[in-house]
C-alpha positions in Angstrom: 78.7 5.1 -69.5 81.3 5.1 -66.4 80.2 6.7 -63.3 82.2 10.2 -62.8 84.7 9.3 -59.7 83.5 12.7 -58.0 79.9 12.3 -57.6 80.1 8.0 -56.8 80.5 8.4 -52.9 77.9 11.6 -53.1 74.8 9.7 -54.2 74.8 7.2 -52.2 73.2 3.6 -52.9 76.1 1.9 -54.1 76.0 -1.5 -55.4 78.5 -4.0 -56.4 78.4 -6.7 -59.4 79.7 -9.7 -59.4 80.2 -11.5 -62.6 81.2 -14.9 -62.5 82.0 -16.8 -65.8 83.0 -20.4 -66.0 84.6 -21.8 -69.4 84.9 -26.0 -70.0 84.0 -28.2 -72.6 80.8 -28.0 -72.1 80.4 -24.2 -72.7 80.4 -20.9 -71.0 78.0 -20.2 -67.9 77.6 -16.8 -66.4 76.6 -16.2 -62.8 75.4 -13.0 -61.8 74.6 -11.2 -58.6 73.9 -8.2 -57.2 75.5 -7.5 -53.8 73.9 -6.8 -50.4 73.3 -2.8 -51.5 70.6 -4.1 -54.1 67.8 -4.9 -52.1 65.4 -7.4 -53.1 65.2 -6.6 -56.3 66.9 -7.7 -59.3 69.1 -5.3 -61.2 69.7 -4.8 -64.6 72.7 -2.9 -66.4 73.9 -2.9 -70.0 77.2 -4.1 -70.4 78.1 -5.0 -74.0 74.2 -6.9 -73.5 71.2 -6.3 -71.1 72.7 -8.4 -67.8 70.5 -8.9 -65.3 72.4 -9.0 -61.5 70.4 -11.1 -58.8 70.0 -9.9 -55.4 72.4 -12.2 -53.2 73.8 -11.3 -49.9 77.6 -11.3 -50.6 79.8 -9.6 -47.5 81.7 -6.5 -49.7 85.1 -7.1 -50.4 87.9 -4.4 -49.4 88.2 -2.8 -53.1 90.0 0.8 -50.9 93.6 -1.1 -50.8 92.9 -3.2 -54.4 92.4 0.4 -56.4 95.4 1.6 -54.6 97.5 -1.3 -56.1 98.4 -2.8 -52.8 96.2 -5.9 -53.4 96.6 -9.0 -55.3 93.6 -10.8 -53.7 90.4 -10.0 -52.0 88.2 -12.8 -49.9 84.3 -12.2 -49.4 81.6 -13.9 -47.8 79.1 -16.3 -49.5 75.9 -18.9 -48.8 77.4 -21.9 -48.4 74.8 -23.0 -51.3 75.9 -20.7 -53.7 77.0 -22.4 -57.2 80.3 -20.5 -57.1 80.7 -22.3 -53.7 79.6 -25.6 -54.6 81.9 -25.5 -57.5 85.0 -25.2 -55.6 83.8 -26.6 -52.1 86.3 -30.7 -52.5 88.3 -29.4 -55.2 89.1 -26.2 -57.2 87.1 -26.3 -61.1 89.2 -27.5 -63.4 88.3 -24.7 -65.6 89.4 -21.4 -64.2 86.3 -18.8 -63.1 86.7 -15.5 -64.3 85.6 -12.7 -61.9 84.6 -9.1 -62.8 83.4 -6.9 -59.8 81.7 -3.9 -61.5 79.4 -0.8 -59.2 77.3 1.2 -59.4 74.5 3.1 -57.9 70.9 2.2 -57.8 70.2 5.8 -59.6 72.7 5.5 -62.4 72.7 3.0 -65.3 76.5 3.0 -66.0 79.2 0.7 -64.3 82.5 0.7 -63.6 85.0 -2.0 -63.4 86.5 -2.1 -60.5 88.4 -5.2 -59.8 88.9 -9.0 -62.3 90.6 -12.1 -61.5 89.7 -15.4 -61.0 88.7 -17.7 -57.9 91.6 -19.0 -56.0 89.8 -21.0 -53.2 86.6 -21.4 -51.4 86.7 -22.6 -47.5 83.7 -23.8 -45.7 82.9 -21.9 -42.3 79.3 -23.1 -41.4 76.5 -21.8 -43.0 78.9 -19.4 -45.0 81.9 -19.8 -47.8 84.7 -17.3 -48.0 85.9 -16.9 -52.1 89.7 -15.9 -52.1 90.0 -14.3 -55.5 93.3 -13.7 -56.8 93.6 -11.0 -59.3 95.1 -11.4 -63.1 98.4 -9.8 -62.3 99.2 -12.4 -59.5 97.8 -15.1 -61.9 100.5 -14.0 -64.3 103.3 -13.9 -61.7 103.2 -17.5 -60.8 105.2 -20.1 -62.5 103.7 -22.3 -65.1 104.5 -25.7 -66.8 108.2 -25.6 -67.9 110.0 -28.0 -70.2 112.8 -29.7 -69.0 115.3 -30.4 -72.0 118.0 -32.9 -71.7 121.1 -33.8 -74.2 118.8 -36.3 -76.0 115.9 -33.1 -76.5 115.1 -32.3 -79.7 114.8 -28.5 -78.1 118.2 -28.7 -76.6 
């Protein structure tokens, strides 16, 4: 059940979700963490299942400018040990990883979604990785594979 808009920033203990999901041949893996409002402890919400979120201190991104449409990407702050990060740390996964960033409060059970894309890049800065996440609208802007048909093309 969605968190009513007017009471979120009233009740204070705010959390955000990150769900990362990574399809290949080899499957689908989930990663799950709950950001730096969770405290210690793990969190568990029901979305379509029983998820469980582990704590993990995330920097928050700026969702203000991303709900107001005038963001196609977001960066955040993780341990450079993080699987997401040691995923993408030589060279971007060849398999896309899907990102949904959900919150909600430490007193409510429902979630809202707030912000889904995918992971654009992950740069190294010491002991930390920033994540550039680029949402599914930009994803859909950019170009793709195109044929090139000559006189000789069957398609031609």
């Amino acid at each position: 059940m969605p968190i009513p808009l007017e009471t979120q920033e009233d009740t204070g203990g705010k959390i955000e979700l990150f769900r990362f999901v990574v399809t290949n041949e080899a499957g689908t893996t989930e990663y799950r963490y709950a950001g730096s409002g969770a405290g210690p402890s793990t969190v568990t919400r029901t979305i379509g299942t029983s998820l469980a979120f582990t704590p993990a201190s995330f920097s928050s991104p700026d969702l203000q400018t991303v709900r107001a449409g005038q963001e196609d990407e977001i960066e955040f702050d993780v341990p450079y040990d993080n699987p997401i990060a040691t995923l993408n740390i030589n060279l971007l996964h060849p398999a896309p990883i899907a990102l949904t960033i959900y919150h909600t409060h430490l007193d409510h059970t429902g979630v809202d979604v707030v912000w889904t894309g995918t992971v654009a890049a992950v740069d190294l800065k010491g002991l930390t990785a920033t994540v550039r996440c680029e949402s599914w609208m930009a994803r859909l802007r950019k170009r793709g594979l195109q044929f090139e048909c000559g006189v000789s093309c069957q398609y031609a």
